[in-house]
N, C-alpha and C positions, 0 to 999 in steps of 0.2 A: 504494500500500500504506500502509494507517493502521500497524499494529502490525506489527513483525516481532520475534521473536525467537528467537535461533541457540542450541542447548545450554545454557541456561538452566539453572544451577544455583542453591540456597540451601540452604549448611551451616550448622548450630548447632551449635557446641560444648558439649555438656554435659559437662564434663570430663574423663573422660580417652574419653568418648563421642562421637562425631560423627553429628548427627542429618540425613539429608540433604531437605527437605521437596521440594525439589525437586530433579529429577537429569536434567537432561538435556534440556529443551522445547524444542520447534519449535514455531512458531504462526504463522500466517499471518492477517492480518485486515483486509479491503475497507472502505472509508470504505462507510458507508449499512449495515454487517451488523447483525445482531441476535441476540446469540448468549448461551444460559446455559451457567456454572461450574458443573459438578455432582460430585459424589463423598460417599464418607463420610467421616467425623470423623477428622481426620490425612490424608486423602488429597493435602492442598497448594493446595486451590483457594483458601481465603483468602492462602495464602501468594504463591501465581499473581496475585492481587486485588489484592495489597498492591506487589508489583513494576511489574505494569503500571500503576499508583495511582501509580507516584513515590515512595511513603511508607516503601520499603526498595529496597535495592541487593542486585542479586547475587552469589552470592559468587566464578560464571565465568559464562562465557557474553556474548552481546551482547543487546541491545535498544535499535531503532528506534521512533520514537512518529512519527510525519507529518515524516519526515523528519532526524530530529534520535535522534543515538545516544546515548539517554537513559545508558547506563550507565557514561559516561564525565563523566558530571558531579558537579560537586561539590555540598554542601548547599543554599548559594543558589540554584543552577543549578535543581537541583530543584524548586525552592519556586515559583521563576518559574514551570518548567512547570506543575506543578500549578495556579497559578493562571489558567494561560493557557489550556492545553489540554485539561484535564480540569476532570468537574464530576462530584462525589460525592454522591452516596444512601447513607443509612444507616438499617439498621433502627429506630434509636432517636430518628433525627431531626435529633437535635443541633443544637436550635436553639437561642437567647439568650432564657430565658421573660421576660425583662422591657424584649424588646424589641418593637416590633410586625414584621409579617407583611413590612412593607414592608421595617423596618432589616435584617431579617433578608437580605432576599431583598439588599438593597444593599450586603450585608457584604463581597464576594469583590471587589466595583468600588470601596469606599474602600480596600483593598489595592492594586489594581490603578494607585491614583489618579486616575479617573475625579473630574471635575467633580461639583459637586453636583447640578445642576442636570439633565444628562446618566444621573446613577446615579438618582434618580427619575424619570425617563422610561425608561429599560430596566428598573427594577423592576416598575414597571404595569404595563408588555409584559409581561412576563412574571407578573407576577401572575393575569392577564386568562386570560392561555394556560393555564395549569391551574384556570379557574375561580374564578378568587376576586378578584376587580375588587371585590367589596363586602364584603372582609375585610381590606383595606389595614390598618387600624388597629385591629386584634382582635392580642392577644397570644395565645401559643402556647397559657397555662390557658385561654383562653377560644375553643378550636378545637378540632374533634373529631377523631380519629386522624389519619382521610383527609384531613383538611383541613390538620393540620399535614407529613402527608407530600409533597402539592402544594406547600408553602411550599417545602421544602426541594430540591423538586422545582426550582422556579423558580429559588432563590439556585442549583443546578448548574449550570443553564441562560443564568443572567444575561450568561457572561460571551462567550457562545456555542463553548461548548469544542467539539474536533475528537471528544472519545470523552467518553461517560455510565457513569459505572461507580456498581453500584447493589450494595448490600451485604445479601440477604435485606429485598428493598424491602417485601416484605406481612408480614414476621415477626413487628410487633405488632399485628396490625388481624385483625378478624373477616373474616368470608370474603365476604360484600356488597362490604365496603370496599375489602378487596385485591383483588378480579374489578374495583371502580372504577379504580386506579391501575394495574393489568395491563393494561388495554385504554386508560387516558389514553399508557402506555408504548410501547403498538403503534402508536397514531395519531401520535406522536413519532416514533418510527423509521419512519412512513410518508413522513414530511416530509424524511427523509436524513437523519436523527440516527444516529451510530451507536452503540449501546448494549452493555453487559457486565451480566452479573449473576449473581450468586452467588447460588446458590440449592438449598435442599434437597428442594424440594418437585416432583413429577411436572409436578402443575397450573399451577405457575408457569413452569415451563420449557416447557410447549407453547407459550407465547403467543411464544415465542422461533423464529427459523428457521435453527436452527444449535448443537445441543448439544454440550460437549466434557465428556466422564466422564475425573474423573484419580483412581487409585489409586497408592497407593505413591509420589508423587512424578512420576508420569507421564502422559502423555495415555492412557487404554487405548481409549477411542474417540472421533471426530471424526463428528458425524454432523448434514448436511445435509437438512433438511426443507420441506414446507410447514407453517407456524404454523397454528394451530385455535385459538378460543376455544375458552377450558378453563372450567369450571366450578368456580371456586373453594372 
């Protein structure tokens, strides 16, 4: 079991208000799944994104990541994981523009303290794998949507984390570009990556084999499929 997590809550106090984003979750998730976040606005799915991300604590509840009871850790604890075991996708990229494609991609391994020599040979690998071996040395102004999403793609990838978690990965790209990075994602999850992703869109969540709908705070349905290319 990659992900587990028992009653899963996340309160916000707005004062004298208690806002509860999440109330309750049960999740179960298989090293190798492929699964999209879906719901409407306030339903808890970035909130869900951001727990199993490391990048927020819950406020009850447990959570396992590959073994390790992530909600019993402290700040740096976190930090570690996240650099170890998780690799992030964001809508917007978040990349260093004045850095090139390659610093970029090597950024999560001089954290890690990877050798130099070592963080430039797993940057190419992975450069390579999302197609861009002859964009090494193009900064982010000088790459097109899809090509800066690959990049980012790649520094997730770098460090070869246990779970992908992707944040409205086609959000700013035309629909050519995001059908390119939907199906670079499935041919990734055909290789045993396991992959998360938050997502609003129908079309993006078919290329997924495993949707979970949460309203209010909750899972309201779990539901296991065969994936389809969608037509973006």
């Amino acid at each position: 079991m990659l992900i587990k997590t028992e009653n899963l809550w996340k309160t916000y106090d707005m004062g004298a208000e208690k806002i509860h984003a999440l109330q309750g979750v049960n999740l179960e998730v298989v090293k190798g799944e492929y699964i999209a976040i879906m719901g409407p606005s306030g339903s808890g799915k970035s909130t869900l994104m951001n727990l199993i991300g490391c990048l927020d604590t819950p406020s009850q509840g447990e959570y396992t990541l590959n073994g390790i009871k992530v909600s019993t850790l402290d700040d740096d604890q976190l930090a570690r994981i996240r650099n170890r075991e998780i690799g992030f996708v964001f809508q917007t990229f978040n990349l260093l523009p004045r850095s090139t494609a390659l610093q970029n991609v090597e950024l999560p391994l001089i954290y890690a303290g990877v050798n130099a020599r070592d963080r430039d040979r797993r940057a190419r690998e992975k450069l390579d794998l999302v197609g861009l071996s002859d964009r090494l040395n193009h900064r982010p102004p000088e790459l097109s949507g899809g090509q800066r999403q690959r990049v980012a793609i790649a520094r997730a990838l770098v460090n070869e984390p246990a779970l992908l978690l992707a944040d409205e990965p086609t959000g700013n790209l035309d629909s050519e570009t995001g059908r390119e990075i939907m199906e670079g994602l499935r041919d990734l999850n055909a290789t045993g990556q396991t992959i998360l992703l938050v997502t609003h869109e129908r079309e993006v969540a078919d290329y997924t084999s495993r949707q979970l709908h949460l309203r209010d705070g909750v899972i309201e349905t779990d539901t296991r499929r065969v994936a389809v290319a969608a037509t973006l």
